[in-house]
PyMOL commands that place a pseudoatom at each C-alpha (Angstrom):
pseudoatom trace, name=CA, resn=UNK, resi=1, chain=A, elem=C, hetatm=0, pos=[105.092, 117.978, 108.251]
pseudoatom trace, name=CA, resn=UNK, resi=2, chain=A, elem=C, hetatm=0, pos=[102.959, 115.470, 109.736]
pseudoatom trace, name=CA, resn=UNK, resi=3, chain=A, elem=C, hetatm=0, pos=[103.547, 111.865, 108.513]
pseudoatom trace, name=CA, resn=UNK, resi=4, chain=A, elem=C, hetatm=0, pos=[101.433, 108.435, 109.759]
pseudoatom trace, name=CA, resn=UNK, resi=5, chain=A, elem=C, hetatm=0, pos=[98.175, 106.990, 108.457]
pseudoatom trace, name=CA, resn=UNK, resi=6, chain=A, elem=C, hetatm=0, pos=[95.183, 109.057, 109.377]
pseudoatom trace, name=CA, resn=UNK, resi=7, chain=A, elem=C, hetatm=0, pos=[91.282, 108.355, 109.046]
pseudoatom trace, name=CA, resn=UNK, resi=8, chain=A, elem=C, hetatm=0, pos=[88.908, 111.209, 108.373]
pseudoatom trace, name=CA, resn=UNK, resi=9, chain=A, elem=C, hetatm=0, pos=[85.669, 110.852, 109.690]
pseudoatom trace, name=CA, resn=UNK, resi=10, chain=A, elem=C, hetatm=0, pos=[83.193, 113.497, 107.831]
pseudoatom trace, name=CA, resn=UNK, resi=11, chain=A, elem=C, hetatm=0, pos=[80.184, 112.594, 106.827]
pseudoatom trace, name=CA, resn=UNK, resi=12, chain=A, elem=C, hetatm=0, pos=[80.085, 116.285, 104.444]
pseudoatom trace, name=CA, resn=UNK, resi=13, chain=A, elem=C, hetatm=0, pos=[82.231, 114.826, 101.020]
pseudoatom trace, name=CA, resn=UNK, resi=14, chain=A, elem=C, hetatm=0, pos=[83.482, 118.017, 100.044]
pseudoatom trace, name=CA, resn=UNK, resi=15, chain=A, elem=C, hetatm=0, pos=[85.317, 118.498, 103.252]
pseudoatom trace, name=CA, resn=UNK, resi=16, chain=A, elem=C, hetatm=0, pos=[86.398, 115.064, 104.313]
pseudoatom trace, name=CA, resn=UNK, resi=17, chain=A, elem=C, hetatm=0, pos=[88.226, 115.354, 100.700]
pseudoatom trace, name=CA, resn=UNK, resi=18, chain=A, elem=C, hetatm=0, pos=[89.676, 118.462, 101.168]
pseudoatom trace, name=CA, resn=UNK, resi=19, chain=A, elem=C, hetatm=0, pos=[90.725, 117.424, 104.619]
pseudoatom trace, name=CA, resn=UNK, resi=20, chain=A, elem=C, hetatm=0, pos=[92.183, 113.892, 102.452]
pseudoatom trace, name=CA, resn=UNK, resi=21, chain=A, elem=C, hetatm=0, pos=[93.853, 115.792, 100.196]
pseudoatom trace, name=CA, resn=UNK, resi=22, chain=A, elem=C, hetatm=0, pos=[95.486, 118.555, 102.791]
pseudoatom trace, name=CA, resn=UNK, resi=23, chain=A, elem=C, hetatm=0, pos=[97.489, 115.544, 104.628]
pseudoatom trace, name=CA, resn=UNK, resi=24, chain=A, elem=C, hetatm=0, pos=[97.847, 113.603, 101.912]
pseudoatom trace, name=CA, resn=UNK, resi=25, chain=A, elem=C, hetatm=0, pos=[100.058, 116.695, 100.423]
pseudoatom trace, name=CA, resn=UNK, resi=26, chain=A, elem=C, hetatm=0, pos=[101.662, 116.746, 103.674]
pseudoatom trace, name=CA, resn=UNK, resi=27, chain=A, elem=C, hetatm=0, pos=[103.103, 112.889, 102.890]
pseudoatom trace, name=CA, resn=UNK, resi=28, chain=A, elem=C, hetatm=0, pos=[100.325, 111.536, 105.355]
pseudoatom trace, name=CA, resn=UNK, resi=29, chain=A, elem=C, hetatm=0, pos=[98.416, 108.178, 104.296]
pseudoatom trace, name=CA, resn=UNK, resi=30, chain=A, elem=C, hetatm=0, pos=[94.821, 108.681, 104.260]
pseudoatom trace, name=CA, resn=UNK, resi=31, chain=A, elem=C, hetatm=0, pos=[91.528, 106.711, 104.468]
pseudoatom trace, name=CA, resn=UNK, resi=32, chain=A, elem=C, hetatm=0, pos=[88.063, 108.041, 104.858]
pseudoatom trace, name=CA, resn=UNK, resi=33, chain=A, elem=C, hetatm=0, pos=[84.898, 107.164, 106.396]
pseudoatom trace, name=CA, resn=UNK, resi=34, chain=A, elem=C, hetatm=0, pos=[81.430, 109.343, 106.555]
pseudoatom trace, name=CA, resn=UNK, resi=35, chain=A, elem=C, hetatm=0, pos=[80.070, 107.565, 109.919]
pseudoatom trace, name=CA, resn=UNK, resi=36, chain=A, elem=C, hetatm=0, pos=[81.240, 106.471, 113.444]
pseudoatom trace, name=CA, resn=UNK, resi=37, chain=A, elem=C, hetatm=0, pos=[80.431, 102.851, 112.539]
pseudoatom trace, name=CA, resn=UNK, resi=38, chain=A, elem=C, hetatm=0, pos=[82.214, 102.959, 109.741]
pseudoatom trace, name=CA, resn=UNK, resi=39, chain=A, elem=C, hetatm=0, pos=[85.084, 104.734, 111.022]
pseudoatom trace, name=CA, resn=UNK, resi=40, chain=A, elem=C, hetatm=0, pos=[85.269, 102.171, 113.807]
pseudoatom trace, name=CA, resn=UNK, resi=41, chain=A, elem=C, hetatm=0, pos=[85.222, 98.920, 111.260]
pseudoatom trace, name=CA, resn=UNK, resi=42, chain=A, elem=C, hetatm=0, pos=[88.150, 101.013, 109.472]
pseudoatom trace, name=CA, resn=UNK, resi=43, chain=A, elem=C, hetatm=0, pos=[89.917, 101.596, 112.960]
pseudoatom trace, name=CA, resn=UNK, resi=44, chain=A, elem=C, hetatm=0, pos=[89.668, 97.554, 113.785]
pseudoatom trace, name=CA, resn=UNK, resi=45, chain=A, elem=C, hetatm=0, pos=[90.884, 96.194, 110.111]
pseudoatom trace, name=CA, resn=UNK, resi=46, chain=A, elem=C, hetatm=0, pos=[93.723, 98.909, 108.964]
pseudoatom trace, name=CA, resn=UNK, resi=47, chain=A, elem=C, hetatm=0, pos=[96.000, 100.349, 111.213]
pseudoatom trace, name=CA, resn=UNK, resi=48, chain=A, elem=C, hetatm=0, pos=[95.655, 104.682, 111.793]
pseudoatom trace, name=CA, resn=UNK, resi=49, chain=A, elem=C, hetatm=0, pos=[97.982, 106.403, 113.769]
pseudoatom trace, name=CA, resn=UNK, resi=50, chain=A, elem=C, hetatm=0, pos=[95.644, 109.157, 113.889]
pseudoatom trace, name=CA, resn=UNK, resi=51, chain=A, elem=C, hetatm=0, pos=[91.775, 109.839, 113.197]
pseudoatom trace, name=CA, resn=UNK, resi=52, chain=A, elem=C, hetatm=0, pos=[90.095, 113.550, 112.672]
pseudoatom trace, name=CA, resn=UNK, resi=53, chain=A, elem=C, hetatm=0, pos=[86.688, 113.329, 112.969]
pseudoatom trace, name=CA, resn=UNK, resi=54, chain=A, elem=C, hetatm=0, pos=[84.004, 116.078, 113.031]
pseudoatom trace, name=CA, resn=UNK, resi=55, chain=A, elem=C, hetatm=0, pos=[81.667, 116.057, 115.991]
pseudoatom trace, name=CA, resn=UNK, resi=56, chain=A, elem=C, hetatm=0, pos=[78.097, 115.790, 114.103]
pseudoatom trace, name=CA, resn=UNK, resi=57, chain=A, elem=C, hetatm=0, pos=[78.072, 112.350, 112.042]
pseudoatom trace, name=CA, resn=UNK, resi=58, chain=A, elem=C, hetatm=0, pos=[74.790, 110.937, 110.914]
pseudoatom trace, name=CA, resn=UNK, resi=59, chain=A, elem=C, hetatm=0, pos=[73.889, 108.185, 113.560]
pseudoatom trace, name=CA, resn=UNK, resi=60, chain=A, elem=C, hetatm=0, pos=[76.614, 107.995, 116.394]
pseudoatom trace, name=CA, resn=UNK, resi=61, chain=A, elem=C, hetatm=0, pos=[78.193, 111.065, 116.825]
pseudoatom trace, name=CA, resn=UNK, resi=62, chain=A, elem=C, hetatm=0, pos=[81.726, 111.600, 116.489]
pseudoatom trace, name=CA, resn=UNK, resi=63, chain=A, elem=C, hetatm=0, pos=[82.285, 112.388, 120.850]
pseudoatom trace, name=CA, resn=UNK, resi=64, chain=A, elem=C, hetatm=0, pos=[80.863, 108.428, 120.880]
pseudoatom trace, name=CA, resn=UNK, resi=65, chain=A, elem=C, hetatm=0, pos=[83.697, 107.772, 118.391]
pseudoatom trace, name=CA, resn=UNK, resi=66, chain=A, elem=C, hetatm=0, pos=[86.105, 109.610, 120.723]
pseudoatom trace, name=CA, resn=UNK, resi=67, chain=A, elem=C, hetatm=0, pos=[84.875, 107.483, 123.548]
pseudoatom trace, name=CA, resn=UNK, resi=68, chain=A, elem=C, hetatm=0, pos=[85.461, 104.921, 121.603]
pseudoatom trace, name=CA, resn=UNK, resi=69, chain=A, elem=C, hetatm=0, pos=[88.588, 105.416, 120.320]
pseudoatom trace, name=CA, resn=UNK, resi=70, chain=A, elem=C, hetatm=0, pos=[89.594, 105.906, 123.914]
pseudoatom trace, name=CA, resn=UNK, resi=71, chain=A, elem=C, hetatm=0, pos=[88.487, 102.596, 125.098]
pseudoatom trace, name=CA, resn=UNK, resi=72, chain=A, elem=C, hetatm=0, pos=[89.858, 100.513, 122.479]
pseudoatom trace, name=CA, resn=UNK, resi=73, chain=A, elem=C, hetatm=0, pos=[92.719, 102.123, 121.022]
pseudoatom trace, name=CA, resn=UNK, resi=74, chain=A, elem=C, hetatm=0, pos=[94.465, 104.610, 123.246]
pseudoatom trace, name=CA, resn=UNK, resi=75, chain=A, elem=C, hetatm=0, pos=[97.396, 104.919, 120.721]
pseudoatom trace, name=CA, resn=UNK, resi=76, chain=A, elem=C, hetatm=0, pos=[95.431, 106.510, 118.006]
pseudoatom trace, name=CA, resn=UNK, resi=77, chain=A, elem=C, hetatm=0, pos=[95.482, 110.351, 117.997]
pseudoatom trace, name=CA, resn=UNK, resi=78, chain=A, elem=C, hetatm=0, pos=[92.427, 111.696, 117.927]
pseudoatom trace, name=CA, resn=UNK, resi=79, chain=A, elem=C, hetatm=0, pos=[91.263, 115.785, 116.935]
pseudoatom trace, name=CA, resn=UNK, resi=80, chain=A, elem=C, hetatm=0, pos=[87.718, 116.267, 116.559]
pseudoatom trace, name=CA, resn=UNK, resi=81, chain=A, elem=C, hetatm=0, pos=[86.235, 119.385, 114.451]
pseudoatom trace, name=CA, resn=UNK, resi=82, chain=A, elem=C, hetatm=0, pos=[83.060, 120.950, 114.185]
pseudoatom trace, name=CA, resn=UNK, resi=83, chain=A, elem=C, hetatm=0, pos=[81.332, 123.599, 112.435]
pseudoatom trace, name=CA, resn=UNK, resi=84, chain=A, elem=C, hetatm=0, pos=[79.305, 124.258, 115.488]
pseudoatom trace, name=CA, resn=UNK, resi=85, chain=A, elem=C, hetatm=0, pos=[81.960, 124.544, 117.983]
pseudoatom trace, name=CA, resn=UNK, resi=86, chain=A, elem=C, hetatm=0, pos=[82.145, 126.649, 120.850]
pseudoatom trace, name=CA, resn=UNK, resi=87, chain=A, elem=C, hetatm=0, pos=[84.205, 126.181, 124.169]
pseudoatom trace, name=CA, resn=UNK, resi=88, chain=A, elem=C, hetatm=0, pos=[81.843, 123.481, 125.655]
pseudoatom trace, name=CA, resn=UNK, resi=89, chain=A, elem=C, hetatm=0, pos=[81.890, 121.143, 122.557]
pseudoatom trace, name=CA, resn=UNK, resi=90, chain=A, elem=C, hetatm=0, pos=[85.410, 121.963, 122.760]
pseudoatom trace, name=CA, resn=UNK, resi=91, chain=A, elem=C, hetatm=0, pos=[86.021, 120.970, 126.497]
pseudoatom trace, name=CA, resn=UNK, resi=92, chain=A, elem=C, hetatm=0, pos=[83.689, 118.410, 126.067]
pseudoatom trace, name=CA, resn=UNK, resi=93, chain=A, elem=C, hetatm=0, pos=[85.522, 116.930, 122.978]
pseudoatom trace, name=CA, resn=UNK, resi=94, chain=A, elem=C, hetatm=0, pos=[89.180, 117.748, 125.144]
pseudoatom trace, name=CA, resn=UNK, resi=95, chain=A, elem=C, hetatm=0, pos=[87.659, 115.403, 127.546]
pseudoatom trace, name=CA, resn=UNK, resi=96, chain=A, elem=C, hetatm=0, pos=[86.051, 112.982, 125.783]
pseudoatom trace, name=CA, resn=UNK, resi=97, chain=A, elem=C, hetatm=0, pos=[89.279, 111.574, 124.479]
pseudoatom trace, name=CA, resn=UNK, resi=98, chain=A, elem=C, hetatm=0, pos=[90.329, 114.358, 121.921]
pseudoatom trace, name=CA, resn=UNK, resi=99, chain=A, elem=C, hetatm=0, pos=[93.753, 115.713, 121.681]
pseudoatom trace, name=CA, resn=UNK, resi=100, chain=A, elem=C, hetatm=0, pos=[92.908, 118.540, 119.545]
pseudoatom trace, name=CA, resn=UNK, resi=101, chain=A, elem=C, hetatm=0, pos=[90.000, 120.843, 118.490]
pseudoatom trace, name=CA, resn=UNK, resi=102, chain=A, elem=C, hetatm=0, pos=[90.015, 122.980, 115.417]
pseudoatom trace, name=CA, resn=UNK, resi=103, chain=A, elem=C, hetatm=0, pos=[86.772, 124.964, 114.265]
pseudoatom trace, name=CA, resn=UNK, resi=104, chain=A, elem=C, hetatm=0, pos=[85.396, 124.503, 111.151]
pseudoatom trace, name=CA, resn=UNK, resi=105, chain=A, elem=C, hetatm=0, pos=[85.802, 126.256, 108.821]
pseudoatom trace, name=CA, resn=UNK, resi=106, chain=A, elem=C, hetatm=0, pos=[89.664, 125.778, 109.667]
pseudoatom trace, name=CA, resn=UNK, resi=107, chain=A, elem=C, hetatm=0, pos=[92.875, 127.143, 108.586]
pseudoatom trace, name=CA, resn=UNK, resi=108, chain=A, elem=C, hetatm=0, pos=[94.709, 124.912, 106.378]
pseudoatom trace, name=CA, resn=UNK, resi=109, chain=A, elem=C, hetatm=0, pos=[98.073, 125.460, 107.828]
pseudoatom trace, name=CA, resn=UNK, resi=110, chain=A, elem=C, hetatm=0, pos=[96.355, 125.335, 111.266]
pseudoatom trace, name=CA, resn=UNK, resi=111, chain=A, elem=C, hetatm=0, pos=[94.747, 121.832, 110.819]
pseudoatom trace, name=CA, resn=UNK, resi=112, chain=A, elem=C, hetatm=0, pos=[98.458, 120.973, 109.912]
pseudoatom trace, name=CA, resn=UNK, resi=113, chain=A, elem=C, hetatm=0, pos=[100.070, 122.169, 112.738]
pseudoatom trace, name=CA, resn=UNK, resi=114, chain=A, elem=C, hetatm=0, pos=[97.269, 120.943, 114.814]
pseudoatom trace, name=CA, resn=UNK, resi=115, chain=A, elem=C, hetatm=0, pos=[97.918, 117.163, 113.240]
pseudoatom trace, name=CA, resn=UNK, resi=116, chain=A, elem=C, hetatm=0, pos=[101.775, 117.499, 113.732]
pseudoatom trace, name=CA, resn=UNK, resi=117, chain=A, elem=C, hetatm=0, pos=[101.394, 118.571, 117.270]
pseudoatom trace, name=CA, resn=UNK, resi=118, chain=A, elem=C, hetatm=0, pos=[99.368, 115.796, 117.992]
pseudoatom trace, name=CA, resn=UNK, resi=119, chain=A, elem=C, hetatm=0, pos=[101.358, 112.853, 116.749]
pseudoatom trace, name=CA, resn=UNK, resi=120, chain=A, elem=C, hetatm=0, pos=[104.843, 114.572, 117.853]
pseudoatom trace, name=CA, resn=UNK, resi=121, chain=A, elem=C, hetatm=0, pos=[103.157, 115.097, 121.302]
pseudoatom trace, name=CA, resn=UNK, resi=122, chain=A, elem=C, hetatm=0, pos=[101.671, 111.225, 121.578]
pseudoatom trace, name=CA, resn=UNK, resi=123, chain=A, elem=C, hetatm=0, pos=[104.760, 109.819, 119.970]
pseudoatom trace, name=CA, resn=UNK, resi=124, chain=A, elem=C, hetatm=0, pos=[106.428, 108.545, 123.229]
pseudoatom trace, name=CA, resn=UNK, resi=125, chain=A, elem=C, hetatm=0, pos=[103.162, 106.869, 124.121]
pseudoatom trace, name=CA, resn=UNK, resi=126, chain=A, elem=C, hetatm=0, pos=[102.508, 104.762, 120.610]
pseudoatom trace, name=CA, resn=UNK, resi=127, chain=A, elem=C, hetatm=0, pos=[102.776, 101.326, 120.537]
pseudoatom trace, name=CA, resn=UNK, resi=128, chain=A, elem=C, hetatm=0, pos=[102.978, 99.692, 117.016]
for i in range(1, 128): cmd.bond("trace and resi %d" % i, "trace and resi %d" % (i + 1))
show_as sticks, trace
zoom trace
């Protein structure tokens, strides 16, 4: 079971609470946001161990996010989602700073996993 404090970043209500709700089951703290500006004023006042975000955010998308996140706060964990995912958004996101990709609509369990594999994986490399 995945356990930290993780922001999701979805600007679609119904699934950034579902998403809330998934890893908040799992024991995971969790704090939402619906934009990349947002998300970022979250990031700099509260401290996430992880962030999912979804690719297509009103505004700033959520690869500028990833960029970022990548600049500013290499610790966090990032996986990015998307409805409209193929492999380029996928590489794209891989390389952009993401850890993890998982398609939308996604697997419960495999979100999960996905999550747990990412913070085991960065573990060594967290600061706090």
């Amino acid at each position: 079971m995945p356990r930290g404090s993780i922001l999701i970043v979805d600007a679609d209500d119904a699934s950034a609470r579902f998403t809330a709700e998934l890893l908040a089951d799992c024991g995971c703290a969790v704090g939402t946001a619906q934009t990349a500006e947002h998300a970022r004023a979250l990031l700099v006042e509260d401290r996430f161990d992880a962030v999912v975000t979804d690719l297509h955010l009103p505004g700033e998308s959520g690869f500028a996010l990833l960029a970022w996140i990548e600049r500013h706060l290499a610790h966090v964990v990032v996986l990015a989602t998307s409805a409209y995912g193929d492999a380029h958004t996928e590489a794209t996101a891989l390389q952009t700073g993401a850890e993890a990709f998982v398609s939308k609509p996604f697997d419960p369990a495999r979100l999960v996993l996905a999550v747990e594999r990412a913070l085991r994986d960065k573990e060594p490399h967290r600061t706090r």
